[in-house]
PyMOL Python script that loads the backbone (N, CA, C, O; Angstrom):
from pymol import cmd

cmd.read_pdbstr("""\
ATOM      1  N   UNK A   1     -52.977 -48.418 -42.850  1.00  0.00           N
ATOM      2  CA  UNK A   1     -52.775 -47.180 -42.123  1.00  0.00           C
ATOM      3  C   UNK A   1     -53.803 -47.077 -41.006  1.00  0.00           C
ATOM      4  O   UNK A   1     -55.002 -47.256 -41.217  1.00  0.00           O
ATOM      5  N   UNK A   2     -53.311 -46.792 -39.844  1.00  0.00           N
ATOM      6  CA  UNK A   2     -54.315 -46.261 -38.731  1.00  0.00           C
ATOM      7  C   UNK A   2     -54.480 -44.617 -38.486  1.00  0.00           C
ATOM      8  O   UNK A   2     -53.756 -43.853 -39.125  1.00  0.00           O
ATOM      9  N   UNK A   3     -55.196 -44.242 -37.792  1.00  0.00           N
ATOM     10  CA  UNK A   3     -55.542 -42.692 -37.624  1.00  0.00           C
ATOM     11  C   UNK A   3     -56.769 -42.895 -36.090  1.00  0.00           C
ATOM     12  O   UNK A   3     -57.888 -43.379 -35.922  1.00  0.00           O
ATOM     13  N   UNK A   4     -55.661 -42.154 -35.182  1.00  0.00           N
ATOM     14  CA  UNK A   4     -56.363 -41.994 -33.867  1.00  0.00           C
ATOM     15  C   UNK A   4     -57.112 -40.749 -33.892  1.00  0.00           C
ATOM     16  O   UNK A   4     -56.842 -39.852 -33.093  1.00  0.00           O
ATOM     17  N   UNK A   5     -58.056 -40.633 -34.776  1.00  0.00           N
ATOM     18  CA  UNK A   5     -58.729 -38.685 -34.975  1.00  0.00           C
ATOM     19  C   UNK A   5     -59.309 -38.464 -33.616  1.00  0.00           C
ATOM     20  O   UNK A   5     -59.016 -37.321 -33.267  1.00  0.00           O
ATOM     21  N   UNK A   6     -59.752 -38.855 -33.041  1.00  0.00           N
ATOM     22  CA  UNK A   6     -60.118 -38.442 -31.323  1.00  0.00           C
ATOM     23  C   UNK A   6     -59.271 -38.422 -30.285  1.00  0.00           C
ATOM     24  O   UNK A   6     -59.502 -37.943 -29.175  1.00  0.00           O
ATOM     25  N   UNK A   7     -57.985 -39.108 -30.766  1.00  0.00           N
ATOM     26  CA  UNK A   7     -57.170 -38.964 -29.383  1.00  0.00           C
ATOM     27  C   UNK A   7     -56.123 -38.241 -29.041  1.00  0.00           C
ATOM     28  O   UNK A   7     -55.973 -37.664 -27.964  1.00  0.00           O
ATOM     29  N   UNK A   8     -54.900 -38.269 -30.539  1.00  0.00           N
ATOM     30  CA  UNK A   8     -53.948 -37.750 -30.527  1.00  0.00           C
ATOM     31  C   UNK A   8     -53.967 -36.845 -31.906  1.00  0.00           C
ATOM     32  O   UNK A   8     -53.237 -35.864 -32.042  1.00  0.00           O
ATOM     33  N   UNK A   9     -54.877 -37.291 -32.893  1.00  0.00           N
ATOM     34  CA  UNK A   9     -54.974 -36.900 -34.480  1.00  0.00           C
ATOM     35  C   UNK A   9     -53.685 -37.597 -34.741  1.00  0.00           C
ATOM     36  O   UNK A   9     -52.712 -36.970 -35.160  1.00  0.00           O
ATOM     37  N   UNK A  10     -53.644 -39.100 -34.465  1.00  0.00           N
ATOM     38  CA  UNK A  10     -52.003 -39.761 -35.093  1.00  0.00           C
ATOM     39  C   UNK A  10     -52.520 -40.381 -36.185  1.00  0.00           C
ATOM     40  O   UNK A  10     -53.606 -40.913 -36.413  1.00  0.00           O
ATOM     41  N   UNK A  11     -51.521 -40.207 -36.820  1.00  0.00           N
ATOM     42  CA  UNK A  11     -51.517 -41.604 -38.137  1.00  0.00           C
ATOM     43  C   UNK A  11     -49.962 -42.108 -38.480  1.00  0.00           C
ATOM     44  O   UNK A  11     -48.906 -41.489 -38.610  1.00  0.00           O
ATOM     45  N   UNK A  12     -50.410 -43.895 -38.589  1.00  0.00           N
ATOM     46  CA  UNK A  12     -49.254 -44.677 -39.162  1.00  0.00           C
ATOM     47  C   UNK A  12     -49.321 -45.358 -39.620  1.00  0.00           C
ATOM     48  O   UNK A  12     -50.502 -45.690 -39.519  1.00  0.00           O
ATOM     49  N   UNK A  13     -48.506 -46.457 -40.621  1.00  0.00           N
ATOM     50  CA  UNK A  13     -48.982 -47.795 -41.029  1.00  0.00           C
ATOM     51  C   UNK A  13     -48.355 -48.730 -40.435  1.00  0.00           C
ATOM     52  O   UNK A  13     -47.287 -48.728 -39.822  1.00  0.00           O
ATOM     53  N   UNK A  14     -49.074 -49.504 -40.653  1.00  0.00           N
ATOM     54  CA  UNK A  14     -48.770 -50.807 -39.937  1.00  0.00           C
ATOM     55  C   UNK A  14     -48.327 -52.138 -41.289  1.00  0.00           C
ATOM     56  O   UNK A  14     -49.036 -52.309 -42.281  1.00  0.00           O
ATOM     57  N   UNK A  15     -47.211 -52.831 -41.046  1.00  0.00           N
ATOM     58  CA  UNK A  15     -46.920 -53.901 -42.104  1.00  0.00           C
ATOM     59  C   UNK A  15     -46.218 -55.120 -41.604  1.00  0.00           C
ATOM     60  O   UNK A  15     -45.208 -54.920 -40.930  1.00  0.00           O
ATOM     61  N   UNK A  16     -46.641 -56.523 -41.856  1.00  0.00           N
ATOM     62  CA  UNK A  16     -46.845 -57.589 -41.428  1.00  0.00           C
ATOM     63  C   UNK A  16     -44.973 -57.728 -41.736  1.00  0.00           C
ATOM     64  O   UNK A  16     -44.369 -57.421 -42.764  1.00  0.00           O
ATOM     65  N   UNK A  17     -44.507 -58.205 -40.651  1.00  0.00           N
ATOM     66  CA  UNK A  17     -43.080 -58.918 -40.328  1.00  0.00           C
ATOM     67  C   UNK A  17     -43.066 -60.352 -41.183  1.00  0.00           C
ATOM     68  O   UNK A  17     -43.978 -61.180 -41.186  1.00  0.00           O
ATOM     69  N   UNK A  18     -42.280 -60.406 -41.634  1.00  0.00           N
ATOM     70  CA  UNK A  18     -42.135 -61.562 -42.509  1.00  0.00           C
ATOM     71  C   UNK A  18     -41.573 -62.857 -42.274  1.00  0.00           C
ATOM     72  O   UNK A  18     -41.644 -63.725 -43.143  1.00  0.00           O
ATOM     73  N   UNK A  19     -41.037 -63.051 -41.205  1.00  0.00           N
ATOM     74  CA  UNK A  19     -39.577 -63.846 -39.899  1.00  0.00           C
ATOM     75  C   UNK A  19     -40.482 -64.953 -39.625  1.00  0.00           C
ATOM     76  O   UNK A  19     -41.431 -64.967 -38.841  1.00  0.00           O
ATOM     77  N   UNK A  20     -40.067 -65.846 -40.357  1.00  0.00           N
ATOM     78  CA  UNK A  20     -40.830 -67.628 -39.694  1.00  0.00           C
ATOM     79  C   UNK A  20     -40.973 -67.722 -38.382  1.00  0.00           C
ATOM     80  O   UNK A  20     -41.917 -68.428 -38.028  1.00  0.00           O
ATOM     81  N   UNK A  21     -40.253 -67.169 -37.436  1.00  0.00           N
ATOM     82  CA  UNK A  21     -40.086 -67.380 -36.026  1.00  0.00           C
ATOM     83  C   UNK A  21     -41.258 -65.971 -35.374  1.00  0.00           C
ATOM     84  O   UNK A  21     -41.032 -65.430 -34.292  1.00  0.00           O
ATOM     85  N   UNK A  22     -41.779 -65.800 -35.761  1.00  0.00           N
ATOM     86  CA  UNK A  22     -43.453 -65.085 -35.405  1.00  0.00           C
ATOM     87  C   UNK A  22     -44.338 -65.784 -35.613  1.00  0.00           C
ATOM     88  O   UNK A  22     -44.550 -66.549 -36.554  1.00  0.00           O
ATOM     89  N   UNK A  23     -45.125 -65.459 -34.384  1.00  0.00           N
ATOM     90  CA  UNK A  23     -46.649 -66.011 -34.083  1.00  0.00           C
ATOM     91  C   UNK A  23     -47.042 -65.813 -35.468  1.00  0.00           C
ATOM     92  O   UNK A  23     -46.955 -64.856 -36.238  1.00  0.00           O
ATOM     93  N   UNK A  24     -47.504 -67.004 -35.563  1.00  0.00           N
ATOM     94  CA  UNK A  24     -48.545 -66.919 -37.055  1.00  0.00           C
ATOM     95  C   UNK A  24     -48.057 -66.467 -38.495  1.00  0.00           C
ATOM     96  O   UNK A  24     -48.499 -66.944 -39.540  1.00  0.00           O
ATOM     97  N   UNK A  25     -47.292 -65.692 -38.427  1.00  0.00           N
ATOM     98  CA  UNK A  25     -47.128 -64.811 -39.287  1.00  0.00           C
ATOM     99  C   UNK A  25     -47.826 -63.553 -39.255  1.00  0.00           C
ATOM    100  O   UNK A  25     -47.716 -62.896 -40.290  1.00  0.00           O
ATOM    101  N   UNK A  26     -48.494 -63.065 -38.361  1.00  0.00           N
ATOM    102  CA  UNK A  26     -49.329 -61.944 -37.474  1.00  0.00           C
ATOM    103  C   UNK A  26     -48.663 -60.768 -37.337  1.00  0.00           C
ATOM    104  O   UNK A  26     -49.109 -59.723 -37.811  1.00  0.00           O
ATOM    105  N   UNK A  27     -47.307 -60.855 -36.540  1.00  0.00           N
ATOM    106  CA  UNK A  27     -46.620 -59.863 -36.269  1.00  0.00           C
ATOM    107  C   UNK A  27     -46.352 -58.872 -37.099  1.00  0.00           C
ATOM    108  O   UNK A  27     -45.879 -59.066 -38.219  1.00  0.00           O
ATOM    109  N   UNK A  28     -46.650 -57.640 -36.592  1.00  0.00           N
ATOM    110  CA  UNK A  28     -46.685 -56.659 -37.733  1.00  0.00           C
ATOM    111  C   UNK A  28     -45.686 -55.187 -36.562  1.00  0.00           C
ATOM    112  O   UNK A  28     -45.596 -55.175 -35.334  1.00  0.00           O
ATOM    113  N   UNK A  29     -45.148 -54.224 -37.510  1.00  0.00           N
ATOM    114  CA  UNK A  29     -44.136 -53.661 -37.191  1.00  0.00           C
ATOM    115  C   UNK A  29     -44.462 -52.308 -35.850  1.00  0.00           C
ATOM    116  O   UNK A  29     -43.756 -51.870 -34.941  1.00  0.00           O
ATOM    117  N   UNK A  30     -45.762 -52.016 -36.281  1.00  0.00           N
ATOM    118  CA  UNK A  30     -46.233 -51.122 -35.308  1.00  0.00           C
ATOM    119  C   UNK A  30     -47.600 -51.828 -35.243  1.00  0.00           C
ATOM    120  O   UNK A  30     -48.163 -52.361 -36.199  1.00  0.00           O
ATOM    121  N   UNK A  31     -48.207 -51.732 -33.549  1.00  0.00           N
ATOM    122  CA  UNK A  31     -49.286 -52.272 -33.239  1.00  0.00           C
ATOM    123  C   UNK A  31     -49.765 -51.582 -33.017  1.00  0.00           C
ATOM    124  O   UNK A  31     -49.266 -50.556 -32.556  1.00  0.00           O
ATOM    125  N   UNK A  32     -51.452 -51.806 -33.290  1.00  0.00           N
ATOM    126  CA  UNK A  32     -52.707 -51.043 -32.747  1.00  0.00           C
ATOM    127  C   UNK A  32     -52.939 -50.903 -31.334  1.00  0.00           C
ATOM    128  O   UNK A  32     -53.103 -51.884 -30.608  1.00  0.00           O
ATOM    129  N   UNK A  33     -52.953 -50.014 -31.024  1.00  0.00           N
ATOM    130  CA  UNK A  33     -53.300 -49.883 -29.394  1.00  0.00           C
ATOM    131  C   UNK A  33     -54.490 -49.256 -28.927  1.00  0.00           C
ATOM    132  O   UNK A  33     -54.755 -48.098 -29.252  1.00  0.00           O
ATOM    133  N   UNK A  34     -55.210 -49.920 -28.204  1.00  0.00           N
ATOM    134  CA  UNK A  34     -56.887 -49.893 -28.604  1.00  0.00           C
ATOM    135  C   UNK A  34     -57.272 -49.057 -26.892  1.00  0.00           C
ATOM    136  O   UNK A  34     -56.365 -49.607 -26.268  1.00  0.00           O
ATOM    137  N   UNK A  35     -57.843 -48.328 -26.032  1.00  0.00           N
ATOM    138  CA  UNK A  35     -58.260 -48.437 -24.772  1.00  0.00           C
ATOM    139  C   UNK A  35     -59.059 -49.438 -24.341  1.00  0.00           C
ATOM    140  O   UNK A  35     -59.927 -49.849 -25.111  1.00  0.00           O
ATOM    141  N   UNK A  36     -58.915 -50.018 -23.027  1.00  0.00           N
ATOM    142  CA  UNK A  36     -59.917 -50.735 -22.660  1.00  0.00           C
ATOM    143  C   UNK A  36     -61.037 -49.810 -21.824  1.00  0.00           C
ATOM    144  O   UNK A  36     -60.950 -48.665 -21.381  1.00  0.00           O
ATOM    145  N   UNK A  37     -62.135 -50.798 -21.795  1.00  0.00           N
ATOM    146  CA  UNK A  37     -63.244 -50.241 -21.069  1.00  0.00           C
ATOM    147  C   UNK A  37     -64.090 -48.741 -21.685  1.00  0.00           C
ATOM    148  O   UNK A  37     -64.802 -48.042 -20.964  1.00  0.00           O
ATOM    149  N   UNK A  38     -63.849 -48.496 -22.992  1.00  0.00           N
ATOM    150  CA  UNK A  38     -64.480 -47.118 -23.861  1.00  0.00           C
ATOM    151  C   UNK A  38     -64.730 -47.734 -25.299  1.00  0.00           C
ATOM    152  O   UNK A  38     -64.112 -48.532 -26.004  1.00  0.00           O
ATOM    153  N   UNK A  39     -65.721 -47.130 -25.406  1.00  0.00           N
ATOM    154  CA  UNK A  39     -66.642 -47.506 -26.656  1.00  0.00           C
ATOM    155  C   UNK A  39     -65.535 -47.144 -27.607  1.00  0.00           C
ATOM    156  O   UNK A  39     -64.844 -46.132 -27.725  1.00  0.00           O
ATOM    157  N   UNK A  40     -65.599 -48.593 -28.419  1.00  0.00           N
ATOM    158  CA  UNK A  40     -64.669 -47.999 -29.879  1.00  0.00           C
ATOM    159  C   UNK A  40     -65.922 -48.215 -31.082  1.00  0.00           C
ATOM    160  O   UNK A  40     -66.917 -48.927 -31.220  1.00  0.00           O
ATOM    161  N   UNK A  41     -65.241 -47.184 -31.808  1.00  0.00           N
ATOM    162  CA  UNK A  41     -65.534 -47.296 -33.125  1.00  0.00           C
ATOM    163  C   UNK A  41     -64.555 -47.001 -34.618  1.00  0.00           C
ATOM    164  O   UNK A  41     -64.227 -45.939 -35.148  1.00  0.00           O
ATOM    165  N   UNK A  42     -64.319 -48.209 -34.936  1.00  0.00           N
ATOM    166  CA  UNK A  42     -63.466 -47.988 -36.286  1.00  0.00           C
ATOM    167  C   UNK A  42     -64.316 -47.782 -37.802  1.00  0.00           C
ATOM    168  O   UNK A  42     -65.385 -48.323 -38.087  1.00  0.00           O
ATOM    169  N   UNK A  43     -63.711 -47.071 -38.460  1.00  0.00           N
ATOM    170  CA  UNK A  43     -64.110 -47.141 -39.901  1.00  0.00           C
ATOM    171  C   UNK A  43     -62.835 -47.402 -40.644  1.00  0.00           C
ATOM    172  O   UNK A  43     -61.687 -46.983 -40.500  1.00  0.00           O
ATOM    173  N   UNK A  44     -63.579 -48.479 -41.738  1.00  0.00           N
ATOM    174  CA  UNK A  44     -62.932 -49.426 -42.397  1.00  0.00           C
ATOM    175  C   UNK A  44     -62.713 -48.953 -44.095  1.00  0.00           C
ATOM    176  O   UNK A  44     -63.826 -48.749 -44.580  1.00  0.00           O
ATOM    177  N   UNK A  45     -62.145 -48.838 -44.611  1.00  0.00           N
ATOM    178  CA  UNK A  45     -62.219 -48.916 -46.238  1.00  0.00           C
ATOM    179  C   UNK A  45     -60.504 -48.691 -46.846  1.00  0.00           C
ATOM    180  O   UNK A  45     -59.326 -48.563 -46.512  1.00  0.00           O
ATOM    181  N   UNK A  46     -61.581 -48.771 -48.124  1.00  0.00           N
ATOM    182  CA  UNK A  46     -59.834 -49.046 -49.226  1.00  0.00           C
ATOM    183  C   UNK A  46     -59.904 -48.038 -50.066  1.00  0.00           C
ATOM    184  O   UNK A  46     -60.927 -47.379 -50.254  1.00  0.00           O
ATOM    185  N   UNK A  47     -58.672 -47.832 -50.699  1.00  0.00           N
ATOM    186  CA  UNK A  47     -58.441 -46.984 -52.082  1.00  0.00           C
ATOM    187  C   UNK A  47     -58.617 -47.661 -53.012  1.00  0.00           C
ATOM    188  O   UNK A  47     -59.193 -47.194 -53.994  1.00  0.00           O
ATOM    189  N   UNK A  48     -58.222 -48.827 -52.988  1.00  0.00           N
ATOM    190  CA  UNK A  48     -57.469 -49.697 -54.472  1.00  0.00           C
ATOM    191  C   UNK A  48     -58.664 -51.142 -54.560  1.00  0.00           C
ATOM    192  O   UNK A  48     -59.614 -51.129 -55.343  1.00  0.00           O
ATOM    193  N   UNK A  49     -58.451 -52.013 -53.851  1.00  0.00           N
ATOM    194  CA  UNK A  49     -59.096 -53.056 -54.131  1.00  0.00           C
ATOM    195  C   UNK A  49     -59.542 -53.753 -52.866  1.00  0.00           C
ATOM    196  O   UNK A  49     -58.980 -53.189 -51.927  1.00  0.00           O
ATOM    197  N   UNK A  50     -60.381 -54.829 -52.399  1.00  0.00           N
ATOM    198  CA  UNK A  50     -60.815 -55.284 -51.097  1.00  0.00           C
ATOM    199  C   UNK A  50     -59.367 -56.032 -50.534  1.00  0.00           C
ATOM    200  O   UNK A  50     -58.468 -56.748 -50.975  1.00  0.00           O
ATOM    201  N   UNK A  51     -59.760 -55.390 -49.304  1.00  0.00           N
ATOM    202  CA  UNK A  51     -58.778 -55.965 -48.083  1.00  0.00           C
ATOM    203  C   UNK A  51     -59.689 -56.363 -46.915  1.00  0.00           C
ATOM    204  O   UNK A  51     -60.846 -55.997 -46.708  1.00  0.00           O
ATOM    205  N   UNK A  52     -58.568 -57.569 -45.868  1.00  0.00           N
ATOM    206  CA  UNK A  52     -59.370 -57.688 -44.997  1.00  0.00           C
ATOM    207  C   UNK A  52     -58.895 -57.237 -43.954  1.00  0.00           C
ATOM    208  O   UNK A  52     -57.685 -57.027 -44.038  1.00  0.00           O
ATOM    209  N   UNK A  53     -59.455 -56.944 -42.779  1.00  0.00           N
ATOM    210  CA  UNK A  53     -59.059 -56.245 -41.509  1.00  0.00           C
ATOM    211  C   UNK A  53     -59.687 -57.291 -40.220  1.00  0.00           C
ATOM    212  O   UNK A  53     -60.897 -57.488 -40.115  1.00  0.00           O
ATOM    213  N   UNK A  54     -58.924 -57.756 -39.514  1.00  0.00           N
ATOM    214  CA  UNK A  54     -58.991 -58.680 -38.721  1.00  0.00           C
ATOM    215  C   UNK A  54     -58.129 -58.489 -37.604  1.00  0.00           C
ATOM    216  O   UNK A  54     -56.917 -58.269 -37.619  1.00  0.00           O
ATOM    217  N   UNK A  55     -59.108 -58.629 -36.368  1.00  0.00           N
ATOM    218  CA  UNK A  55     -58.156 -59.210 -35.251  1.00  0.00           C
ATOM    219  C   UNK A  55     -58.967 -60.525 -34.536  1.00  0.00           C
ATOM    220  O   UNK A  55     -59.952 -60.584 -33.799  1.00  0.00           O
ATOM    221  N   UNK A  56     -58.176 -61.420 -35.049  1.00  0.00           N
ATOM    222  CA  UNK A  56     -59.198 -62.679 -34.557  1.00  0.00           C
ATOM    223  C   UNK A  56     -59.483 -63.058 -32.817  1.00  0.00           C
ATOM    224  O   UNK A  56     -60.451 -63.164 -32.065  1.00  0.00           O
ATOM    225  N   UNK A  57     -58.453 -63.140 -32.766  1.00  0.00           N
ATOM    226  CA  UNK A  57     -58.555 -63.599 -30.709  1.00  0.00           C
ATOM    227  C   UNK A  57     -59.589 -62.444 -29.921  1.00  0.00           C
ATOM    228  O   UNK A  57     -59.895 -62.585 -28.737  1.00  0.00           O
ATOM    229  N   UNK A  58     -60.145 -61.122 -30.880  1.00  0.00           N
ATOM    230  CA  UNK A  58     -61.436 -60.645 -30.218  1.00  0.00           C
ATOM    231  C   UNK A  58     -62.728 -60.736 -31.034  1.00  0.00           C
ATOM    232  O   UNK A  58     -63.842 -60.426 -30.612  1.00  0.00           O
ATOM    233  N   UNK A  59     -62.362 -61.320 -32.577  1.00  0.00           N
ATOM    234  CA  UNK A  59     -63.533 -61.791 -33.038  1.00  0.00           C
ATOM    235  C   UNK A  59     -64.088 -60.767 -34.213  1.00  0.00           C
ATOM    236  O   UNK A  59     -65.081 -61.017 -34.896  1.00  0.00           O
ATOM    237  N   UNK A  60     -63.133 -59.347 -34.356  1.00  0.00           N
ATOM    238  CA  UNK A  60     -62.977 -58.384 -35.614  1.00  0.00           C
ATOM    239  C   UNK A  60     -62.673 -59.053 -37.122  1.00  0.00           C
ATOM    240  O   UNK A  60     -61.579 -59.517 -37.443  1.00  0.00           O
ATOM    241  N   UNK A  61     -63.722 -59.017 -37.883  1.00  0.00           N
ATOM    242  CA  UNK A  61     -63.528 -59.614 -39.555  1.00  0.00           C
ATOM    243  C   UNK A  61     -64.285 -58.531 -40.195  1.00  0.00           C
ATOM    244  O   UNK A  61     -65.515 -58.528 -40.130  1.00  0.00           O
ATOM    245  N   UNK A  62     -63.698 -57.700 -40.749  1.00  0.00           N
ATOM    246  CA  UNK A  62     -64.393 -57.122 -41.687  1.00  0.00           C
ATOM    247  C   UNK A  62     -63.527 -56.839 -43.076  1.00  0.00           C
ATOM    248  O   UNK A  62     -62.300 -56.915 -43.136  1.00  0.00           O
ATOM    249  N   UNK A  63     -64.592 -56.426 -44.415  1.00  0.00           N
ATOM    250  CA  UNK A  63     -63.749 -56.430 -45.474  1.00  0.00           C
ATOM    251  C   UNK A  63     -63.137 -54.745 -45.762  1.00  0.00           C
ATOM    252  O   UNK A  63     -63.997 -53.941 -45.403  1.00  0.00           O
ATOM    253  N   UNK A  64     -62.453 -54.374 -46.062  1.00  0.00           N
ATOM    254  CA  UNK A  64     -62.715 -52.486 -46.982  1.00  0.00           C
ATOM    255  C   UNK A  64     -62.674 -52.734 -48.119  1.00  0.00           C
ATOM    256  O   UNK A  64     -61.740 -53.135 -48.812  1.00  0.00           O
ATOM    257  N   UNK A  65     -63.888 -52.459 -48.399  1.00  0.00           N
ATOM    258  CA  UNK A  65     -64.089 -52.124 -49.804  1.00  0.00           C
ATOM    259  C   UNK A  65     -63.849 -50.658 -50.722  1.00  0.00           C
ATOM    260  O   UNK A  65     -63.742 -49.672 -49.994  1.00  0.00           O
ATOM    261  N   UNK A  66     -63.764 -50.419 -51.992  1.00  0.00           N
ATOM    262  CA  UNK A  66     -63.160 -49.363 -52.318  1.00  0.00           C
ATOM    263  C   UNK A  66     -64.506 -48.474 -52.533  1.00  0.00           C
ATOM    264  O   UNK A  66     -65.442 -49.005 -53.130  1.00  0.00           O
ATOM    265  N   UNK A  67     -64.625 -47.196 -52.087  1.00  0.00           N
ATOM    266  CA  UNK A  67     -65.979 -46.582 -52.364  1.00  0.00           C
ATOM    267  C   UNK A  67     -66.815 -47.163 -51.369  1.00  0.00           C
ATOM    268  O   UNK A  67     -68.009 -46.918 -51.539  1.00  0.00           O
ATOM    269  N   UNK A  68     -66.510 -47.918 -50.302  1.00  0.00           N
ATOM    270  CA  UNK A  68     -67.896 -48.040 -49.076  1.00  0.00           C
ATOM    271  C   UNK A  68     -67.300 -47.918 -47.621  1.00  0.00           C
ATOM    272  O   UNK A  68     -66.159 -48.331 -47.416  1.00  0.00           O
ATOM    273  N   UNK A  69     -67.878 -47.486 -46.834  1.00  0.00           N
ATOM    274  CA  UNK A  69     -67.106 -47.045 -45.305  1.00  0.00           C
ATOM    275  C   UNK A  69     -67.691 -48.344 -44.597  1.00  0.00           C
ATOM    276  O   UNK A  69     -68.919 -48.282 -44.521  1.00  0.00           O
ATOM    277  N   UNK A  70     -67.290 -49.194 -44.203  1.00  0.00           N
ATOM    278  CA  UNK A  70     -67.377 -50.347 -43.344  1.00  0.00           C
ATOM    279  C   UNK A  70     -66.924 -49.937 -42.253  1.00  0.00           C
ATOM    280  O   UNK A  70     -65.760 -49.551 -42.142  1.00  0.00           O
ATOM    281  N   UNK A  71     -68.033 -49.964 -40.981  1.00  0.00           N
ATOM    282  CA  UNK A  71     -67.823 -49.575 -39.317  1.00  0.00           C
ATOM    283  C   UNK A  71     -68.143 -50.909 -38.592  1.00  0.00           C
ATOM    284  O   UNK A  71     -68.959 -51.758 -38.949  1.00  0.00           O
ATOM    285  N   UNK A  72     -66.885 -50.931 -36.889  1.00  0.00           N
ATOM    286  CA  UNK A  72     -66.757 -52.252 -36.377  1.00  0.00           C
ATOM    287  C   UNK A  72     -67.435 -51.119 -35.034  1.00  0.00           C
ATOM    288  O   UNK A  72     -67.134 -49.939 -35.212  1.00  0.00           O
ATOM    289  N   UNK A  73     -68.128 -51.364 -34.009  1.00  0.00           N
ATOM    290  CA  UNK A  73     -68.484 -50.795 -33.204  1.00  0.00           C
ATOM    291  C   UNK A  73     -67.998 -52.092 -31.496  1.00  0.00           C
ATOM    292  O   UNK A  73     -68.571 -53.159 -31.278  1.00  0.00           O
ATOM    293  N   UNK A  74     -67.036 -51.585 -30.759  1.00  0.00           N
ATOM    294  CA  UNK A  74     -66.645 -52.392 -29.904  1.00  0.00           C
ATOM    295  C   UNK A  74     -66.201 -52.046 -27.999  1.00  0.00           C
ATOM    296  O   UNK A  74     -65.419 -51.162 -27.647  1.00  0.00           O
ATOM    297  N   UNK A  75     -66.645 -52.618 -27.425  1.00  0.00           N
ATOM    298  CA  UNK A  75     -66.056 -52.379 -26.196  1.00  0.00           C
ATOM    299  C   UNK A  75     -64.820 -53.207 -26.219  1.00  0.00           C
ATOM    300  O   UNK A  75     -64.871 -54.165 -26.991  1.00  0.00           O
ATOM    301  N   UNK A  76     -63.467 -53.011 -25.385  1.00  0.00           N
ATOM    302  CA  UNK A  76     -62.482 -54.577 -25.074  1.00  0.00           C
ATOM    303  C   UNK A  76     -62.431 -54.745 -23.423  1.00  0.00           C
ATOM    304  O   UNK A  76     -61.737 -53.941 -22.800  1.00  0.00           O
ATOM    305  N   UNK A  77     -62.802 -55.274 -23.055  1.00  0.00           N
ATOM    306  CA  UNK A  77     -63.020 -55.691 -21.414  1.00  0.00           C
ATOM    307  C   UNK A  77     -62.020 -56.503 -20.995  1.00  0.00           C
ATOM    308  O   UNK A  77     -62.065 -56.862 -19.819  1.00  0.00           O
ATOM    309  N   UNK A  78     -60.691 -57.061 -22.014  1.00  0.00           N
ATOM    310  CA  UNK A  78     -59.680 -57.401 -21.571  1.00  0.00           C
ATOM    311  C   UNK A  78     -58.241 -56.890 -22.147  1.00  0.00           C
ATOM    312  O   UNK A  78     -58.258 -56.436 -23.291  1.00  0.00           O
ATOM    313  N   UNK A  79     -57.488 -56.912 -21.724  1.00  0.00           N
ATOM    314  CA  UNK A  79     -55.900 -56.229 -22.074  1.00  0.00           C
ATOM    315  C   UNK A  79     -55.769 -57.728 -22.306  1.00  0.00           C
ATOM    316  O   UNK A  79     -56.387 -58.725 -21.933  1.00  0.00           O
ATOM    317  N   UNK A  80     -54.369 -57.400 -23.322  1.00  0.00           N
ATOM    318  CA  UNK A  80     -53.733 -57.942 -24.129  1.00  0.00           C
ATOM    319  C   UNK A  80     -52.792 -57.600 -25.550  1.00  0.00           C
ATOM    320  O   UNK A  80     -52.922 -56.525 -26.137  1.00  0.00           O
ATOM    321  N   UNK A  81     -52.034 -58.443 -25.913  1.00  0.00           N
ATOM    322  CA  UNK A  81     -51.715 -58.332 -27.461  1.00  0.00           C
ATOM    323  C   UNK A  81     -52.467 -59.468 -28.400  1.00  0.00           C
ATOM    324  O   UNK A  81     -52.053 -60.615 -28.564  1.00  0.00           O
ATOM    325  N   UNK A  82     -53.440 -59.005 -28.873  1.00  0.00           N
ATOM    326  CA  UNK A  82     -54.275 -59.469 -30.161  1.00  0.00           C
ATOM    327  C   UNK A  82     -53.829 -59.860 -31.439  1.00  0.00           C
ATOM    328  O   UNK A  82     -54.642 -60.186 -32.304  1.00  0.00           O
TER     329      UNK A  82
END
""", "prot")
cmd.dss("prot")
cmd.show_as("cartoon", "prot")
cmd.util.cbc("prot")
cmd.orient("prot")
């Protein structure tokens, strides 16, 4: 699930496409859409058990753990789909 609380107060989830004929297996049904050029900051965590949260082609790896708030602090200085 994502949640834009500073921009729009949106929330949605997001879930990985399953279709051999996708990049990687990456493709997921609704994408994150990030601003460029403004300080981001995400917070990370779980309900249930560790997950990972990744966007590799900018270099984002972090785990959520259940009971700990894990924060990614980021500028993106380039557009794209990640």
């Amino acid at each position: 699930s994502y949640e834009y609380s500073d921009f729009k107060n949106t929330m949605f989830d997001s879930f990985l496409i399953k279709k051999n004929e996708w990049f990687r297996l990456l493709e997921v049904d609704n994408r994150l859409i990030l601003p460029l050029k403004t300080n981001i900051r995400m917070l990370i965590n779980s309900m249930d058990v560790i997950h990972s949260f990744t966007i590799p082609n900018l270099g984002f790896k972090v785990d959520a753990i259940p009971g700990r708030i894990n924060q990614i602090n980021s500028m993106i200085l380039r557009s794209g789909i990640f």
